[in-house]
DOLOTI-219109 format. One record per residue: residue number from 1; residue in three letters; x, y, z of N, C-alpha, C in turn. Coordinates in nm, 2 decimals, padded with zeros to 4 digits. Layout:
N
BAVEX  nr rest     nu     nv     nw    cau    cav    caw     cu     cv     cw
BAVEX NUM  Ala      X      Y      Z      X      Y      Z      X      Y      Z
...
END
This chain:
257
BAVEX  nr rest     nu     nv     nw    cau    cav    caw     cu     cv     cw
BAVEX   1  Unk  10.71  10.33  10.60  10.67  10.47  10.59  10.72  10.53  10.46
BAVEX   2  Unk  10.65  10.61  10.42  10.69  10.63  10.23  10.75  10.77  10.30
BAVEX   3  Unk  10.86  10.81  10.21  10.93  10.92  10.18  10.85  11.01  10.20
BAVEX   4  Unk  10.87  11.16  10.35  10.85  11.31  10.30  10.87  11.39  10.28
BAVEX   5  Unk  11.04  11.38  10.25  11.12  11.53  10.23  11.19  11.43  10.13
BAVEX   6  Unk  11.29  11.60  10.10  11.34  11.55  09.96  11.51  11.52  10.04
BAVEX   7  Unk  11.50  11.48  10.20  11.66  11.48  10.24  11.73  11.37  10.21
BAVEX   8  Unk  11.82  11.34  10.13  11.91  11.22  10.11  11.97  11.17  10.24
BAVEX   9  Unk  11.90  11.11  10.32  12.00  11.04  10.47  12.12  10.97  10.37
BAVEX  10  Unk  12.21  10.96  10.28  12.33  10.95  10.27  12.44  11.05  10.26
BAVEX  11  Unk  12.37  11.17  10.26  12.43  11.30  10.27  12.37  11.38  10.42
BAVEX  12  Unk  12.34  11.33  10.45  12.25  11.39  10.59  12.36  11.48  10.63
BAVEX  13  Unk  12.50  11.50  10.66  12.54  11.62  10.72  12.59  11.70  10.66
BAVEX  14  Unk  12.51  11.73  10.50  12.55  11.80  10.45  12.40  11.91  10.47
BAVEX  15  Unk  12.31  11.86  10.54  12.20  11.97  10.55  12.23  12.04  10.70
BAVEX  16  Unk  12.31  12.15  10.66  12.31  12.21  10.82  12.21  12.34  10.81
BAVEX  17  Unk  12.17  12.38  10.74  12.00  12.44  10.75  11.91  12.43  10.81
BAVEX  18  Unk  11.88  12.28  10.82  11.75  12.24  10.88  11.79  12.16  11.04
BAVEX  19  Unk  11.73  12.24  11.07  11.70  12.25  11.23  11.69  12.11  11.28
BAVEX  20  Unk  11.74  12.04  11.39  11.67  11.93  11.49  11.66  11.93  11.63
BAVEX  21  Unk  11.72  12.03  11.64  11.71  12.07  11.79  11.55  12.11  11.89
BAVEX  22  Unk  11.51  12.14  12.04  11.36  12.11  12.02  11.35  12.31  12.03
BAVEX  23  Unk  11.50  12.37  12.07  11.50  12.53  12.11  11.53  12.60  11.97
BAVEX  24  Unk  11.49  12.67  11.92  11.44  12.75  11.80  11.52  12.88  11.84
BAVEX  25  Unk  11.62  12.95  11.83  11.70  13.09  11.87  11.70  13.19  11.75
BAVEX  26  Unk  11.60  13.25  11.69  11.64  13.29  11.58  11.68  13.46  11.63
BAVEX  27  Unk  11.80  13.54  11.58  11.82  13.65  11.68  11.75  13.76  11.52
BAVEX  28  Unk  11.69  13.74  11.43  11.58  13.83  11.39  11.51  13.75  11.26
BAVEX  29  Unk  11.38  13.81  11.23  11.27  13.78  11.13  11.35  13.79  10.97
BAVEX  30  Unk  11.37  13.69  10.88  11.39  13.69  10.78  11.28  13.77  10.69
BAVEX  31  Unk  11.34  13.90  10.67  11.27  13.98  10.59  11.30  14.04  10.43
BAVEX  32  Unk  11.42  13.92  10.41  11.44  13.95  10.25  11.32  13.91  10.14
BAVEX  33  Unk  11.32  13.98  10.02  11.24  13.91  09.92  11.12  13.95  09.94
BAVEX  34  Unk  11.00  13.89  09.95  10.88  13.96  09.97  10.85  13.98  10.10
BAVEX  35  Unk  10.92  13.94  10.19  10.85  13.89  10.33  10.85  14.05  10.36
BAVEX  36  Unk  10.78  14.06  10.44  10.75  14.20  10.53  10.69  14.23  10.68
BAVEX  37  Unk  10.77  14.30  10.75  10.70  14.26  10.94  10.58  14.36  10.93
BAVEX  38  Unk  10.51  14.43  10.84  10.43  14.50  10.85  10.28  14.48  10.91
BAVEX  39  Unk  10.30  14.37  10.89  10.14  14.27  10.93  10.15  14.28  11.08
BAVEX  40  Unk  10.11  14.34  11.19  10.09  14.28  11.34  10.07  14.14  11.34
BAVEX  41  Unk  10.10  14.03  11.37  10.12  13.91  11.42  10.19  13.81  11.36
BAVEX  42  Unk  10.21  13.82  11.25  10.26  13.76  11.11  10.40  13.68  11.23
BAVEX  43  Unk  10.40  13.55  11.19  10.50  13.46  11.21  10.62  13.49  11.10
BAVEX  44  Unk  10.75  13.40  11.18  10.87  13.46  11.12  10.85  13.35  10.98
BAVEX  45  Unk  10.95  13.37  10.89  10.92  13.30  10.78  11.00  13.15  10.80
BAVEX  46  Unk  11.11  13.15  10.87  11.18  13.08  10.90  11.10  12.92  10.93
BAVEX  47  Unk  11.02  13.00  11.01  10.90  12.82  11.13  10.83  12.76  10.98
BAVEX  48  Unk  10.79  12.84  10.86  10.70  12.75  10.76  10.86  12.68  10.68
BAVEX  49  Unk  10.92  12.75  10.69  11.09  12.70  10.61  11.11  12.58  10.62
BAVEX  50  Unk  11.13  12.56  10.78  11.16  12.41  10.86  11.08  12.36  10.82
BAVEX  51  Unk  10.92  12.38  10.83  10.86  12.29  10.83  10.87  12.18  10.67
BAVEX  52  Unk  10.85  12.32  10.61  10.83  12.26  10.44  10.98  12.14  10.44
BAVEX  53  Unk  11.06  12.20  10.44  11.23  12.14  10.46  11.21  12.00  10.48
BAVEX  54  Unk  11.16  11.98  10.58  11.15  11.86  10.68  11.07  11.73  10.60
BAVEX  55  Unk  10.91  11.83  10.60  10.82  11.77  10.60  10.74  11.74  10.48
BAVEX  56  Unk  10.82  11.80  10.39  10.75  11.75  10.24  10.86  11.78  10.13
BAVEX  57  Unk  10.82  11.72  09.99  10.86  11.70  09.88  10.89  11.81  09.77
BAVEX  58  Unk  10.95  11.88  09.68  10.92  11.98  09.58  10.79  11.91  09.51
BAVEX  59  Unk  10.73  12.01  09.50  10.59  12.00  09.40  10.48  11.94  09.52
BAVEX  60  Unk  10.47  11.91  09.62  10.37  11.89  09.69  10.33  11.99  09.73
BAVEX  61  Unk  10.16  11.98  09.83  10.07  12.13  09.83  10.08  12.09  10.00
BAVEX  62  Unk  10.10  12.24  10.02  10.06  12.30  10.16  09.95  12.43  10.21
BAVEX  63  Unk  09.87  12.32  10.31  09.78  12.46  10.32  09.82  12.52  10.47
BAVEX  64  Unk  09.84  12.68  10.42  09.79  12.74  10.57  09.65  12.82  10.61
BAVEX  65  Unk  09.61  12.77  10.72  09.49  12.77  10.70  09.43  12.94  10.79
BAVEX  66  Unk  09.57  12.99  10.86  09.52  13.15  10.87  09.63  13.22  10.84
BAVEX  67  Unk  09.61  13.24  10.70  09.75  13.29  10.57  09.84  13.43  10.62
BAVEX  68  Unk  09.74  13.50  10.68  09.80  13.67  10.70  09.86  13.71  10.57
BAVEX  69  Unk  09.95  13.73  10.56  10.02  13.86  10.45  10.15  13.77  10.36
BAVEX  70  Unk  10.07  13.62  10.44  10.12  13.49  10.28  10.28  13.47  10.29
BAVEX  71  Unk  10.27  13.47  10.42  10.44  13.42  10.51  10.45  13.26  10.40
BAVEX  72  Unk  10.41  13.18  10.45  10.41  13.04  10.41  10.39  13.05  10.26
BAVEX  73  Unk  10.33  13.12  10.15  10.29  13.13  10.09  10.45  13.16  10.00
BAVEX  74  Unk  10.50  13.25  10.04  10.62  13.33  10.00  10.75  13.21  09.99
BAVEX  75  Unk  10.77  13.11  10.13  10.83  13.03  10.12  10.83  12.92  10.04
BAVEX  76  Unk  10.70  12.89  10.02  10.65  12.77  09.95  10.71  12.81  09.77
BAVEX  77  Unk  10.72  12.92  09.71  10.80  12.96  09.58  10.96  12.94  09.64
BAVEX  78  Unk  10.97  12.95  09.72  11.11  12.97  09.73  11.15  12.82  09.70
BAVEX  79  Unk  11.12  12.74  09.77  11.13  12.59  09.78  11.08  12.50  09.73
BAVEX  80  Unk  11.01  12.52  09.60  10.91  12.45  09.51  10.81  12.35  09.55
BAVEX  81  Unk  10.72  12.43  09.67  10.60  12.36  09.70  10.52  12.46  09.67
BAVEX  82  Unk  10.37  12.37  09.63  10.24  12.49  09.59  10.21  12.46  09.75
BAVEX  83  Unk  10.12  12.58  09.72  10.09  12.60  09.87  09.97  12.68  09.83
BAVEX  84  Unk  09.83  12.67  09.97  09.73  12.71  09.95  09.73  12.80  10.07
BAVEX  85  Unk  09.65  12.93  10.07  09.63  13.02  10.19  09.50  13.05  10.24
BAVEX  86  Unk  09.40  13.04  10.36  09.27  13.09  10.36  09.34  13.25  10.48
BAVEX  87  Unk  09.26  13.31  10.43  09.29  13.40  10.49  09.10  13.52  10.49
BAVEX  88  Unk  09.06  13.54  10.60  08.95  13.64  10.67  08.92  13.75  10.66
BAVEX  89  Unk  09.03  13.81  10.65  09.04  13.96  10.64  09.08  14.02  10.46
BAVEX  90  Unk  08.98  14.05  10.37  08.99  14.01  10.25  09.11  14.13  10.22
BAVEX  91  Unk  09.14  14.28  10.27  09.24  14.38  10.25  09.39  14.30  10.26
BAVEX  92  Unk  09.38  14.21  10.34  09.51  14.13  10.43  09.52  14.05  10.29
BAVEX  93  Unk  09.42  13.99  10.28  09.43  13.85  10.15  09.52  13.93  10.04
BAVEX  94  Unk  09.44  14.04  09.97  09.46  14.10  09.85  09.61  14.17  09.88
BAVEX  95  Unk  09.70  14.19  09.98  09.78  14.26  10.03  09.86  14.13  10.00
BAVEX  96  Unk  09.83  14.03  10.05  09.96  13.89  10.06  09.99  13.87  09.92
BAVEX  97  Unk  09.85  13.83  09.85  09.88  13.83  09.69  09.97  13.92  09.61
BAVEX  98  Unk  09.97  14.03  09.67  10.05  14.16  09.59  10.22  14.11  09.61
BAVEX  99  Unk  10.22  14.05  09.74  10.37  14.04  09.79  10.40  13.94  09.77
BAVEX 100  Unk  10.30  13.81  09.74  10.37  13.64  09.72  10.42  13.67  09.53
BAVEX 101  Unk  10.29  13.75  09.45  10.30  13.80  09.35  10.45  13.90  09.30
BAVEX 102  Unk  10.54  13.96  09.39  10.65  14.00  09.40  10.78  13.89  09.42
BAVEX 103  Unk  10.72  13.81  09.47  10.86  13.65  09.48  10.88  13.63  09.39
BAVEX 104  Unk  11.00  13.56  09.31  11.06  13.53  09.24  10.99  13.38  09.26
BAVEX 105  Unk  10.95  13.28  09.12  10.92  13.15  09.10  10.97  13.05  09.06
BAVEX 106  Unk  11.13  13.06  09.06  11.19  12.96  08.96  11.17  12.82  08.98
BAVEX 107  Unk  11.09  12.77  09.05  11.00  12.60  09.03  10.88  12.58  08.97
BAVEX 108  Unk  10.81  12.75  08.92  10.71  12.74  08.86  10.60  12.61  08.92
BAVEX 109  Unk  10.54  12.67  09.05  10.47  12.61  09.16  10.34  12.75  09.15
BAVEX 110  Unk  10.26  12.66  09.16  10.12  12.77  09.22  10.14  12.78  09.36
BAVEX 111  Unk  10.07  12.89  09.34  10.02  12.96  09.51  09.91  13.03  09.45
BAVEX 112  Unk  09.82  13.03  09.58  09.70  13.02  09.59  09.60  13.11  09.73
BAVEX 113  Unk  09.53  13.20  09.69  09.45  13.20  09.81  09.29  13.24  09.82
BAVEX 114  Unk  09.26  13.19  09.94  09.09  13.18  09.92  09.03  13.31  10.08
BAVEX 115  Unk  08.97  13.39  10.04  08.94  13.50  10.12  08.77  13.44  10.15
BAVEX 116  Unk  08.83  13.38  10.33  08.66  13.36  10.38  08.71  13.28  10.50
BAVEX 117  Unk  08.66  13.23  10.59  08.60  13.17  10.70  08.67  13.06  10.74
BAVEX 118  Unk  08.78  13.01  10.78  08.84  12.90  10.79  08.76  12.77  10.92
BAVEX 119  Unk  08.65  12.84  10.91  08.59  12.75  11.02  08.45  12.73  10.91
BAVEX 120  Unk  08.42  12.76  10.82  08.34  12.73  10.70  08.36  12.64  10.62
BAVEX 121  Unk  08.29  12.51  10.63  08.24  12.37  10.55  08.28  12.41  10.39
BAVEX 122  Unk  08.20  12.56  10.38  08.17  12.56  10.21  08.34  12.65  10.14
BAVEX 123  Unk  08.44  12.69  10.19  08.59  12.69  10.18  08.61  12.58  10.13
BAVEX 124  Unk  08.65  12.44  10.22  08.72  12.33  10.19  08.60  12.20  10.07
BAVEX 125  Unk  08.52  12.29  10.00  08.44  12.23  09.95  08.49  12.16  09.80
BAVEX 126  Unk  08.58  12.23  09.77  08.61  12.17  09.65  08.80  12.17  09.64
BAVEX 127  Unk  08.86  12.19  09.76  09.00  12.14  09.78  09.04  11.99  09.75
BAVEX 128  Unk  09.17  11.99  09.69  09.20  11.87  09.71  09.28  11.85  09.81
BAVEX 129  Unk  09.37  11.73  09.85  09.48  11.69  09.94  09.60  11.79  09.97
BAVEX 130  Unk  09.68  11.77  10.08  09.73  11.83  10.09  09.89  11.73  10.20
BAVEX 131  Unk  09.95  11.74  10.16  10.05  11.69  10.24  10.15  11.75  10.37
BAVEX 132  Unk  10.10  11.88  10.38  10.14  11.98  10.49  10.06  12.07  10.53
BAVEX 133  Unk  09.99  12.06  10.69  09.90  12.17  10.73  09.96  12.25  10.83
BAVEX 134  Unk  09.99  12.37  10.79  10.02  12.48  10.89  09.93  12.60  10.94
BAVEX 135  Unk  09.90  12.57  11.09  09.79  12.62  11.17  09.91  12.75  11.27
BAVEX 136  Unk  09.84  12.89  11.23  09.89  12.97  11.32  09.78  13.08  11.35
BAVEX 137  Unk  09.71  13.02  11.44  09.57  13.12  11.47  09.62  13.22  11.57
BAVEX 138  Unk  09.52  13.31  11.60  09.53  13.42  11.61  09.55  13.37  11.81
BAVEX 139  Unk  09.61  13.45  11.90  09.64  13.40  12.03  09.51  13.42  12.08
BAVEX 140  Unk  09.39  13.35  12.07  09.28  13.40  12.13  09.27  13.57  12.09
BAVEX 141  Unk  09.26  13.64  12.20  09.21  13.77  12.16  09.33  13.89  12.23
BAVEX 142  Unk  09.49  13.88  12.21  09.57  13.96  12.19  09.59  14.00  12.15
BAVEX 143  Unk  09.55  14.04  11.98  09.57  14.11  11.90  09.38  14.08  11.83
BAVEX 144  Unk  09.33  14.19  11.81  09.22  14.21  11.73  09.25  14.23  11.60
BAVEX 145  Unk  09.23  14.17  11.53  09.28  14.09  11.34  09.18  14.20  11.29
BAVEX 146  Unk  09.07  14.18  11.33  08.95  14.23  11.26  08.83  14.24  11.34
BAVEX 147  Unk  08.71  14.33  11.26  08.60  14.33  11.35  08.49  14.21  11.31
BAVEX 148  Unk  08.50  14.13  11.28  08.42  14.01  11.22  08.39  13.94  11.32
BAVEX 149  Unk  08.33  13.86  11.30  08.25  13.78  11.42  08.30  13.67  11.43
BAVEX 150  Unk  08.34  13.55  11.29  08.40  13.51  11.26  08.54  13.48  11.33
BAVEX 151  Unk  08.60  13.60  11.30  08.73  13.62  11.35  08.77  13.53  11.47
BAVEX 152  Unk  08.88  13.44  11.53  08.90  13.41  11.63  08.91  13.44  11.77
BAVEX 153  Unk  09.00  13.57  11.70  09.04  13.70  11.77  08.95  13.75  11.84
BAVEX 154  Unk  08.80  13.74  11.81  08.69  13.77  11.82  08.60  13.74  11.92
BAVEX 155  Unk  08.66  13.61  11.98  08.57  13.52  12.05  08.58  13.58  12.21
BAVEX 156  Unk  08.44  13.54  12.24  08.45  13.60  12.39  08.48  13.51  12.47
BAVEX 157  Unk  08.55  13.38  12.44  08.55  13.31  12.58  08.65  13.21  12.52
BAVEX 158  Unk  08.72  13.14  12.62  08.83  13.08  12.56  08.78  12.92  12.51
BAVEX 159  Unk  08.66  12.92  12.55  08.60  12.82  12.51  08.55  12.82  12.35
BAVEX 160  Unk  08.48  12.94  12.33  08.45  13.00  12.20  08.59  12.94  12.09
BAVEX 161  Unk  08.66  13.02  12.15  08.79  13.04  12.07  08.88  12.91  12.05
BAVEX 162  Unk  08.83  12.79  12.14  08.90  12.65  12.14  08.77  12.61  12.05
BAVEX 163  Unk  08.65  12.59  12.04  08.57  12.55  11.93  08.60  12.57  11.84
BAVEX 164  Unk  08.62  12.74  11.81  08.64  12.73  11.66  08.78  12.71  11.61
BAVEX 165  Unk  08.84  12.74  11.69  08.97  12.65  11.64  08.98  12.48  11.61
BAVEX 166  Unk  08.91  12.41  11.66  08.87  12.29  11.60  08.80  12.26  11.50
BAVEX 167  Unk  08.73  12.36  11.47  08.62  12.36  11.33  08.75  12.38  11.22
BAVEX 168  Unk  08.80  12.48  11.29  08.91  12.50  11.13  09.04  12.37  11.09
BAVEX 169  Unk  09.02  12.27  11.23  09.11  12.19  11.24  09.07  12.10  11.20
BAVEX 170  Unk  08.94  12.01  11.22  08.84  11.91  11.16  08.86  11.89  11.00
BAVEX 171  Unk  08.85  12.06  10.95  08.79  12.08  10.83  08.94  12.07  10.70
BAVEX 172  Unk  09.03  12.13  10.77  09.20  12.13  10.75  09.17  12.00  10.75
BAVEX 173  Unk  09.23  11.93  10.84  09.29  11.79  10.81  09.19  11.68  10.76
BAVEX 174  Unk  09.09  11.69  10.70  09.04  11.59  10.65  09.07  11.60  10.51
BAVEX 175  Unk  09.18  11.73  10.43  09.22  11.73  10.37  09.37  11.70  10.36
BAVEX 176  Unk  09.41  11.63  10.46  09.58  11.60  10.46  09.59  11.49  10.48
BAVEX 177  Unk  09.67  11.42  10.40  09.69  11.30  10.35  09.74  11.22  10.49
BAVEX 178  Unk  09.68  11.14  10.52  09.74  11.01  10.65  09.87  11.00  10.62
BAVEX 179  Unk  09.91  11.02  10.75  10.09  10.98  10.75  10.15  11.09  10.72
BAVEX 180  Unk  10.11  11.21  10.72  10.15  11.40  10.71  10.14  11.47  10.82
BAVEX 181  Unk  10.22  11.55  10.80  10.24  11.63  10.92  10.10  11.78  10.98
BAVEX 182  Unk  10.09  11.80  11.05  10.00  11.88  11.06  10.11  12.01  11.17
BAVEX 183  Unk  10.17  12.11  11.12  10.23  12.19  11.24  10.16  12.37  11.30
BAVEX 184  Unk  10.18  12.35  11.40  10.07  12.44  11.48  10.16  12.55  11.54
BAVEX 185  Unk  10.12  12.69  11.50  10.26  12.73  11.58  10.14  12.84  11.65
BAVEX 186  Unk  10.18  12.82  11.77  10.10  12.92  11.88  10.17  13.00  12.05
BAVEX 187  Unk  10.11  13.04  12.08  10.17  13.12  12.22  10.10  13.09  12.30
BAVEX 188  Unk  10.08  13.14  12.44  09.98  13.14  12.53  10.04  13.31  12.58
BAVEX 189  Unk  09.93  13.31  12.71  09.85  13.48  12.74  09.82  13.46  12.85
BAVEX 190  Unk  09.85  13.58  12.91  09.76  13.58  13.08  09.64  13.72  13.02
BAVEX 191  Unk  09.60  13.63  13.14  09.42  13.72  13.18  09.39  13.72  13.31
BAVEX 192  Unk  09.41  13.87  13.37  09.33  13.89  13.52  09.47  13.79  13.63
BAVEX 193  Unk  09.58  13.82  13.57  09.66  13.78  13.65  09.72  13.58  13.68
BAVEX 194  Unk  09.66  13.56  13.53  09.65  13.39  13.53  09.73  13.42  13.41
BAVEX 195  Unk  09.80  13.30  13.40  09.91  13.28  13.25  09.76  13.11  13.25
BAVEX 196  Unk  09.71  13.20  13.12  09.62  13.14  13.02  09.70  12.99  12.89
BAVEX 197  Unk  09.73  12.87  12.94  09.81  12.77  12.81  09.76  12.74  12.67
BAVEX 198  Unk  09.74  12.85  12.65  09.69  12.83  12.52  09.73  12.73  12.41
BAVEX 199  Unk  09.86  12.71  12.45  09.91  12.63  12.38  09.89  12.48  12.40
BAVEX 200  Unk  09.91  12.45  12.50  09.83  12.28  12.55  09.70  12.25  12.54
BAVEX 201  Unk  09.62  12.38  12.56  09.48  12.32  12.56  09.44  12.33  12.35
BAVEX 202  Unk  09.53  12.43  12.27  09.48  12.35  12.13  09.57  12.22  12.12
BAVEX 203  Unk  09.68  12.18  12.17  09.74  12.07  12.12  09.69  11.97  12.16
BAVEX 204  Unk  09.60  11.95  12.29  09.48  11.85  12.34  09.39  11.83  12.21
BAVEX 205  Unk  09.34  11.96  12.16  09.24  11.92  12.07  09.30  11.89  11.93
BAVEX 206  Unk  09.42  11.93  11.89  09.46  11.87  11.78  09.48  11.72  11.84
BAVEX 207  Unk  09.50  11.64  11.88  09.53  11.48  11.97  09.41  11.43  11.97
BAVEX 208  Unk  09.28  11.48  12.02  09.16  11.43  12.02  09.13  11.38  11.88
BAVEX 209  Unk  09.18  11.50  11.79  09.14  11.44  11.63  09.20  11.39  11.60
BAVEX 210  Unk  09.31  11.29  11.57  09.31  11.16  11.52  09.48  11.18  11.47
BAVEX 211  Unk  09.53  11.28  11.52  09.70  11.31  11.57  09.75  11.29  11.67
BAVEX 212  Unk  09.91  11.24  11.64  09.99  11.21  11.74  10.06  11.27  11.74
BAVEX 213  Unk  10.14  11.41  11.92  10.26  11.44  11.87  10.38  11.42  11.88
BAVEX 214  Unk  10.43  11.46  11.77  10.56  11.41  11.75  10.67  11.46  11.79
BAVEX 215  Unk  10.67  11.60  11.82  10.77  11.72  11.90  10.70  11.87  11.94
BAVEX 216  Unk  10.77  11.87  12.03  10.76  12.04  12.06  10.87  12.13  12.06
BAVEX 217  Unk  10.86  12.25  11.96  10.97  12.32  11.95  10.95  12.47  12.06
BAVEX 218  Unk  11.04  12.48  12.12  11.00  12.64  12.16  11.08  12.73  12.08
BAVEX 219  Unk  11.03  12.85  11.99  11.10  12.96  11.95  11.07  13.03  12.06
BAVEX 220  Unk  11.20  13.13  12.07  11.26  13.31  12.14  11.19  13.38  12.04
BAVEX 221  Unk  11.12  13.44  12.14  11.02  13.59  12.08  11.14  13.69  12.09
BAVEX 222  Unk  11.17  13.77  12.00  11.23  13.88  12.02  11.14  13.96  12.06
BAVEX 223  Unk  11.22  14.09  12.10  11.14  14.23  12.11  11.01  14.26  12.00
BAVEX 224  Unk  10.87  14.21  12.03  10.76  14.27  11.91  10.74  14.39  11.94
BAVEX 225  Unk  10.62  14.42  11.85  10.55  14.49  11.80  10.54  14.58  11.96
BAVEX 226  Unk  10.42  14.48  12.06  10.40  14.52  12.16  10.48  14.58  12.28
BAVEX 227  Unk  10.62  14.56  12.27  10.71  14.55  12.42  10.81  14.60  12.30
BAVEX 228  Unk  10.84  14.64  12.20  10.92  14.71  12.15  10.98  14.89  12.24
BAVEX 229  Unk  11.09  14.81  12.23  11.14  14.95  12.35  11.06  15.02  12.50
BAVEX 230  Unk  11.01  14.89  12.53  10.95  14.90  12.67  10.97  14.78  12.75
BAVEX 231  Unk  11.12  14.72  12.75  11.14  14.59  12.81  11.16  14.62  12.97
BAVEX 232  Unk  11.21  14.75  13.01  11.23  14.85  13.18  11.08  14.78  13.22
BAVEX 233  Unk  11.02  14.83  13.17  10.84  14.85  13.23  10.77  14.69  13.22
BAVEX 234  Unk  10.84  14.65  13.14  10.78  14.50  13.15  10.84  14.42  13.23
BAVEX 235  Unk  10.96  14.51  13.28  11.05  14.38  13.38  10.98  14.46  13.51
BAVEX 236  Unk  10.95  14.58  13.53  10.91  14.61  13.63  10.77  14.55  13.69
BAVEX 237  Unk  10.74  14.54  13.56  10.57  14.52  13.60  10.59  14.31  13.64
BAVEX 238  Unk  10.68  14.27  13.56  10.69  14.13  13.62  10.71  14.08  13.77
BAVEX 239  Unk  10.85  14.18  13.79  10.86  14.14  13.94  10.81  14.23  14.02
BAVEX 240  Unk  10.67  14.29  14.01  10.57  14.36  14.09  10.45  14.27  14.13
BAVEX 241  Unk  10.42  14.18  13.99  10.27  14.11  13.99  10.34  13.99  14.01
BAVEX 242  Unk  10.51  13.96  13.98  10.47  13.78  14.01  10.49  13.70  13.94
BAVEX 243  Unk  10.53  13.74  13.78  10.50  13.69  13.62  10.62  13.64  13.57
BAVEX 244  Unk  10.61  13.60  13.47  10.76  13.57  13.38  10.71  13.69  13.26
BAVEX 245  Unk  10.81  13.71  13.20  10.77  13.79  13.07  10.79  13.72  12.95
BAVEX 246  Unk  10.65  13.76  12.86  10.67  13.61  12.74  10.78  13.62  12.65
BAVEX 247  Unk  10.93  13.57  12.66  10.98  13.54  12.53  11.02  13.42  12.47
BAVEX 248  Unk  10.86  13.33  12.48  10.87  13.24  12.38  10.70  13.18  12.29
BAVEX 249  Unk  10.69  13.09  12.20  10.62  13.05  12.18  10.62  12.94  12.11
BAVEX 250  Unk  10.55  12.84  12.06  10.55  12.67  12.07  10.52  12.65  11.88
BAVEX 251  Unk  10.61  12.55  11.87  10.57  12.51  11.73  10.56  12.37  11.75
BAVEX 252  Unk  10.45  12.28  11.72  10.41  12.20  11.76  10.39  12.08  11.65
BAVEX 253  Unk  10.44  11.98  11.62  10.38  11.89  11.51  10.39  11.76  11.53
BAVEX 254  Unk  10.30  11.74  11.46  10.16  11.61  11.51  10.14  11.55  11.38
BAVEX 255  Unk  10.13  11.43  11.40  10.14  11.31  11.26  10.01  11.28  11.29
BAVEX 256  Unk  09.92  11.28  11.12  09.78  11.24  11.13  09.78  11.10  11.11
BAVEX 257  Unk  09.73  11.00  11.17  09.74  10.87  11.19  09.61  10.81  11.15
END
């Protein structure tokens, strides 16, 4: 197996940075530099950190294939990988640009993004390879991203929303080089009194396509956006209906084979 990080295993305990554990604890969102929690759903910056860390080389390209406000994008200068972003919501696009465009470059690495449809053939039409795919779609329809049809967020049925998440997953990794990592960071959701696994049922369909996984991480959700200063009423409402309350969600990576 050829080299994908830049870690020297003869110094290996000199990297206490990078994570190997499968529980993820981070007690808040790294928001120095450009990063910003202003975006409703925006992943911490930390989960694209690991991954890059881990899973690829300085100067290799990583795509994320639903960018938001260019989390991955921001990391990828920091650590001298180019990195590519599709992102749907073109205000969101032009908004990440402003902020990845505020990072500091000292590897002099491109960053990159393409405003349109990540479940659209004519996107990945003229991409090249890519040695790291980071998938952080929208939790089904918890958060409304946008009014587009398109949108994932969008989909009326969780079937809907498991198709097109495999369109964008098909289309992603037939640009990532065999023997690379593909990482998936998602949640699950109840509906009508059912805890919905949203998480198992995309990691089935990333498996069906031609991945194997390799680990499952759980990160601790802190207090969001949602349950911010309403944790009384969420514990009330748990042990009234029956529920757990969500403070976690799954980062998932899968070797394309």
């Amino acid at each position: 197996m050829s080299k994908i990080n830049d870690i020297d295993m003869r110094r290996w305990k000199e990297y206490n940075e990078i994570i190997t554990d499968s529980l993820w604890l981070f007690p808040s969102r790294d928001n120095s530099g450009a990063h910003t929690p202003e975006y409703h759903g925006n992943f911490i910056p930390q989960i694209p950190r690991q991954a890059m860390l881990r899973f690829t080389k300085r100067g290799e390209w990583v795509l994320d294939t639903f960018a938001g406000l260019g989390t991955t994008l921001i990391e990828a200068k920091r650590l001298g990988r180019n990195a590519m972003g599709i992102e749907l919501n073109e205000n969101v696009a032009q908004r990440a640009m402003e902020l990845v465009e505020k990072e500091d470059n000292p590897h002099n690495i491109r960053t990159e993004m393409i405003i349109g449809d990540s479940t659209d053939p004519q996107i990945y039409k003229n991409l090249g390879k890519f040695q790291l795919v980071i998938m952080h779609p929208p939790y089904w329809d918890i958060i409304k991203f946008s009014d587009k049809r398109e949108d994932l967020s969008n989909s009326n049925t969780m079937n809907e929303f498991l198709n097109k998440f495999t369109k964008t997953l098909k289309l992603a990794s037939a640009h990532l080089d065999k023997g690379r990592y593909l990482v998936l960071v998602i949640g699950d959701k109840y509906s009508k009194g059912k805890w919905i696994p949203l998480g198992f049922y995309t990691m089935e369909r990333v498996m069906k396509n031609g991945f194997s996984l390799k680990s499952i991480v759980v990160k601790n959700i802190e207090e969001n956006r949602g349950k911010r200063n309403q944790y009384s009423l969420w514990r009330y409402r748990a042990l009234k209906h029956g529920y757990y309350i969500f403070k976690h969600e799954y980062v998932m990576f899968f070797l394309k084979e």
